[in-house]
C-alpha positions in Angstrom: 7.6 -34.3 -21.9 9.0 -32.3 -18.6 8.4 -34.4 -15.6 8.5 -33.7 -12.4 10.3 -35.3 -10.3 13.3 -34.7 -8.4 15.7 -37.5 -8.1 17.1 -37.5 -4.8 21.1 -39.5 -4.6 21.6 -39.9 -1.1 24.8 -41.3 -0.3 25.8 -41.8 -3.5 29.6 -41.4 -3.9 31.3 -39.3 -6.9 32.7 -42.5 -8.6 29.5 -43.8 -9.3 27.3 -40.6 -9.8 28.0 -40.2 -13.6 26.6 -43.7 -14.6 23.6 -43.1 -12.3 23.0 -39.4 -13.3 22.8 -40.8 -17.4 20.8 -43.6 -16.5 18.0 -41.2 -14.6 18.1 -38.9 -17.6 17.9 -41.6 -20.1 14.5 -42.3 -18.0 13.7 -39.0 -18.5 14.1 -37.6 -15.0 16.3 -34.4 -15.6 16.3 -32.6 -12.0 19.1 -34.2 -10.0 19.5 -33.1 -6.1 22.7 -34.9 -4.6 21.9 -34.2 -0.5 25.0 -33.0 1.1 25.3 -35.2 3.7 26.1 -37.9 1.5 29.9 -38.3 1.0 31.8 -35.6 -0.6 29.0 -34.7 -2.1 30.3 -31.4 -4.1 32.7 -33.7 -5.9 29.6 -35.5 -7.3 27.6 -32.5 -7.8 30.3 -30.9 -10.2 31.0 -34.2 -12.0 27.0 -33.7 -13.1 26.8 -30.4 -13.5 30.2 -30.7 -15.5 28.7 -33.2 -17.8 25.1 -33.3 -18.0 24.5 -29.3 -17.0 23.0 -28.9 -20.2 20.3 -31.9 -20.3 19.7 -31.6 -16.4 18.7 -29.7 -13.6 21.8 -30.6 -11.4 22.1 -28.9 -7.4 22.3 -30.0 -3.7 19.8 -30.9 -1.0 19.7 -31.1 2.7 21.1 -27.9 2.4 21.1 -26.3 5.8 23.4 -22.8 5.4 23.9 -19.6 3.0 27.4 -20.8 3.0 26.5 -24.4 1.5 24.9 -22.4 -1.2 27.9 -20.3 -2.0 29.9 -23.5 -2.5 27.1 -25.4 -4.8 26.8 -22.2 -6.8 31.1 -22.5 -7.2 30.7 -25.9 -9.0 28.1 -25.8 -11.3 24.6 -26.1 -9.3 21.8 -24.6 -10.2 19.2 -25.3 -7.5 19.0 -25.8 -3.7 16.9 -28.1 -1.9 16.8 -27.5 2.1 14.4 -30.0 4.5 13.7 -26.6 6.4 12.5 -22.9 6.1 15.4 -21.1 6.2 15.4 -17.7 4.8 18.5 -16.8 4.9 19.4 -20.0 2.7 16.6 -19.1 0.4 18.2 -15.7 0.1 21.3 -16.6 -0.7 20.3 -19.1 -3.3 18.5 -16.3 -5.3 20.8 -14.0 -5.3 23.1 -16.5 -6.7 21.2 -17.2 -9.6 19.5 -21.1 -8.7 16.6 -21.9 -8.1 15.3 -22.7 -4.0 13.1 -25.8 -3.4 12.2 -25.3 0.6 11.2 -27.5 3.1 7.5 -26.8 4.6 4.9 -28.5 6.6 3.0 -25.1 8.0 1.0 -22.5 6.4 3.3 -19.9 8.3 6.4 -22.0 6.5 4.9 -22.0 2.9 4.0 -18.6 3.5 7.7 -17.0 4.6 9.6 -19.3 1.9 7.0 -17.8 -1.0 8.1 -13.8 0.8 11.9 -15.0 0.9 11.4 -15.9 -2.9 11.1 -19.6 -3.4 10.5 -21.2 -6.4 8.9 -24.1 -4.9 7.4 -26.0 -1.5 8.6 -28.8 -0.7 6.7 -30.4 1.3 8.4 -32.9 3.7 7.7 -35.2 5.4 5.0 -35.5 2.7 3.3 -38.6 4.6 2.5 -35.8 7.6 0.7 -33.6 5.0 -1.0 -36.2 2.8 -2.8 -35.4 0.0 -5.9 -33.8 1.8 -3.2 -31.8 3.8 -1.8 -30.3 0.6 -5.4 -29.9 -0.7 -6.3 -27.2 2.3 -3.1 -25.5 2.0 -3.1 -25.1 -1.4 -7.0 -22.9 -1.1 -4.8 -20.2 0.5 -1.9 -20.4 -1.3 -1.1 -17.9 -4.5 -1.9 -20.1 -7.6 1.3 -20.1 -8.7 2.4 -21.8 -6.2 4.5 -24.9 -7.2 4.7 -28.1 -4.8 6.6 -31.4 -4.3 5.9 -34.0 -2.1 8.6 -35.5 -0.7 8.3 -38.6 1.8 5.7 -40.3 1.6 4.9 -40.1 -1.8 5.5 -42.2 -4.4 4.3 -44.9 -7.5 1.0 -45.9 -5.6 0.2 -42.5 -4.5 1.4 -40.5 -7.6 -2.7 -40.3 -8.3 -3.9 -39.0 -5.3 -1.4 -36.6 -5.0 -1.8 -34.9 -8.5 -5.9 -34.8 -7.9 -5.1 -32.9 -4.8 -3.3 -30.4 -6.9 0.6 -30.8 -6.5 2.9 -30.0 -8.4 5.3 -33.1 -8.6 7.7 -35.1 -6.2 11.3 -35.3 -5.0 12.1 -39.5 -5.0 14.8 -40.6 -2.6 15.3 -44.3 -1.8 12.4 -45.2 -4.4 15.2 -44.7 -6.6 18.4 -44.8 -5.5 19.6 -46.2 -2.4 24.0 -47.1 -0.9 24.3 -50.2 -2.8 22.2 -49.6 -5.7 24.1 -50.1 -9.3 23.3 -47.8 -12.3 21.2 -50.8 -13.4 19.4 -50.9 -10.2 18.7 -46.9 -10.7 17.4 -47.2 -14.5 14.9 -50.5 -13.7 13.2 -48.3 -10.6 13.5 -45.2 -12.4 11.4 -46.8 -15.5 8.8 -48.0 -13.7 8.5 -44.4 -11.3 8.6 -42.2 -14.7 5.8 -45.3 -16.0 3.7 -44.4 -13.2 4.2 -41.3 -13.1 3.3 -40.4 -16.8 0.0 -42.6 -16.5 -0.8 -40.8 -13.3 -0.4 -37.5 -15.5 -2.6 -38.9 -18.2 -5.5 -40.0 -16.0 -6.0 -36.7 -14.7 
């Protein structure tokens, strides 16, 4: 089944992102975002894309510039992930072929990222929208409308978040955090796609 849920590597360093990367897909998490503030985070972002581009979605977050985007596009990356509205990034990331995952909180935010051509919302920090948040927005959003939770949603509130209608979550340190092995990454991504698939099934 397609789940989804974005894994989110923050900080994780380029000699360690291949293990990690087969470890989330073995789990059956295939969308990968590697945030570029974490270190030299192109280099880990075409070591995925070079080897699992074919299994996964692989791309960047905490993307914050049209340049950033040119740069992900040159290694492989095929979507962006930004913690803000910006339209000029969203822009740039469709005419370059990937796919743009947003940052909103607003209706005027949702509604400028869906003009610029987003694929999705995410919506961060989810914990300030809540589940009843997303519920309101989403009666005046277009149907289509996809949306993530990011931040305040995880494993406990998987549930509550699908019954209000969203689309599926970006996971940071519910994952992965500095200091976590490939081991550590596969026993918390098991029990997050566990949840996650019973959350789906209970609906």
């Amino acid at each position: 089944m397609s789940r989804e849920i974005i894994a989110i590597l923050r900080g994780v360093q380029p000699d360690e992102v291949l293990a990690i990367g087969k470890m989330l897909i073995d789990a059956g998490i295939t969308t990968i975002e590697v945030p570029m503030n974490s270190p030299d985070a192109l280099d880990s972002i075409a070591l995925l894309a070079r080897e699992f581009g074919a299994q996964a979605n692989i791309g960047a977050g905490t993307v914050l510039t049209a340049q950033t985007v040119h740069e992900v596009a040159s290694v492989g990356g095929k979507l962006i992930v930004s913690p803000d509205t910006n339209a000029e990034v969203i822009e740039a990331t469709k005419a370059a072929g990937m796919a743009s995952y947003p940052g909103v909180l607003t209706p005027t935010e949702c509604f400028t990222a869906l003009r610029h051509g987003a694929d999705g919302l995410k919506f961060f920090p989810g914990s300030l929208v809540g589940p009843d948040g997303l519920k309101a927005l989403s009666a005046v959003l277009p149907k289509s409308t996809k949306t993530y939770a990011v931040g305040g949603a995880g494993p406990d509130s998987f549930a509550d978040w699908l019954e209000a209608g969203v689309t599926g979550f970006g996971i940071g340190s519910g994952l992965y955090k500095v200091g976590f092995s490939a081991k550590d990454v596969s026993y918390h991504a098991d029990k997050i796609v566990a949840a996650y698939d019973s959350a789906v099934r209970d609906q």
